[in-house]
C-alpha positions as CSV (number, residue, x, y, z in Angstrom):
1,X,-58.8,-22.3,-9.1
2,X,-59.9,-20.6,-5.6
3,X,-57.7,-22.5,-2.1
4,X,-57.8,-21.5,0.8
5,X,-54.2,-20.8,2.6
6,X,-53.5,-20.4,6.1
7,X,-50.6,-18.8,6.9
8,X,-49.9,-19.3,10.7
9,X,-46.6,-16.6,10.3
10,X,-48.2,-14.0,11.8
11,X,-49.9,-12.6,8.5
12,X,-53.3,-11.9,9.6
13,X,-56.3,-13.8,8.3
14,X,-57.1,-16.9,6.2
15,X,-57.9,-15.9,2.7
16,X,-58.7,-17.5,-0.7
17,X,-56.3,-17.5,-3.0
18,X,-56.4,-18.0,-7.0
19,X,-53.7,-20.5,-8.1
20,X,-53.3,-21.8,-11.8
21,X,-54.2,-25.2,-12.2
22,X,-51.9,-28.1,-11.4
23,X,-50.0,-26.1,-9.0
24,X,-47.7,-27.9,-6.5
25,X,-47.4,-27.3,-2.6
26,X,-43.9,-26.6,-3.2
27,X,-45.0,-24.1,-6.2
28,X,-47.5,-22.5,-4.2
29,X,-44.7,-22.4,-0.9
30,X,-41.8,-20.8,-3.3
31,X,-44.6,-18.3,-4.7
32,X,-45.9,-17.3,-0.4
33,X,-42.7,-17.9,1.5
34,X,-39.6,-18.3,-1.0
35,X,-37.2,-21.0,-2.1
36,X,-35.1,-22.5,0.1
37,X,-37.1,-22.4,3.8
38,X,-39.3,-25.8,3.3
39,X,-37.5,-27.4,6.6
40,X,-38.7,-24.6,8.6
41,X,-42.5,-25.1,8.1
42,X,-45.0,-27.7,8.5
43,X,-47.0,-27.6,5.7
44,X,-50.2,-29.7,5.6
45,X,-53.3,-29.4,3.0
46,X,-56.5,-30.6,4.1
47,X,-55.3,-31.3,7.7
48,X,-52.4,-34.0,6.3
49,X,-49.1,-33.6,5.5
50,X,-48.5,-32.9,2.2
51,X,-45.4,-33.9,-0.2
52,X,-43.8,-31.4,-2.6
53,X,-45.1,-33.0,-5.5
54,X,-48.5,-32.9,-4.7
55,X,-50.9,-31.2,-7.2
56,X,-53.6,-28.6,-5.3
57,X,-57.0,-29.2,-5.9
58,X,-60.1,-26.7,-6.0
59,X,-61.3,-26.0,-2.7
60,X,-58.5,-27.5,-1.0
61,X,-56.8,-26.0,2.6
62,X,-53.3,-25.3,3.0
63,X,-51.8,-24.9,5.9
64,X,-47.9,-23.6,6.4
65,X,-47.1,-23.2,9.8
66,X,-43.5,-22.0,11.1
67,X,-41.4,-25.0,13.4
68,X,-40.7,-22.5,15.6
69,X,-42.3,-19.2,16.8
70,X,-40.3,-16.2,17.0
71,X,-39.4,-14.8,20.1
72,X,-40.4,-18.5,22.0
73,X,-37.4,-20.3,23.9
């Protein structure tokens, strides 16, 4: 299925992404960002905060945005 991810780290563009279906925010945040870093980001699909467990949908927009900006005091 096609989403569209946002990723706010400083990696250029929005783009549509193909995820298998029934893939989790935390599946699809280990697969972008790695294991390990989920207290560091905001992540938010469709504008809301999202839990872990929570299963993407086609069309859906996923936000992961870092806590704190590099470089900012």
């Amino acid at each position: 299925m096609k989403i569209l991810l946002i990723n706010n780290d400083g990696a250029g563009f929005a783009n549509y992404v193909e995820v298998a279906d029934n893939t989790t925010v935390s599946e699809l945040f280990d697969q972008r960002v790695g294991s390990g870093k989920e207290h560091n980001y905001l992540i938010r699909v469709n504008r809301l905060p999202s839990a872990a467990d929570q299963q993407l949908c086609e069309g859906d927009r996923i936000s992961i945005t870092p806590n704190k900006i590099e470089g900012a005091a």
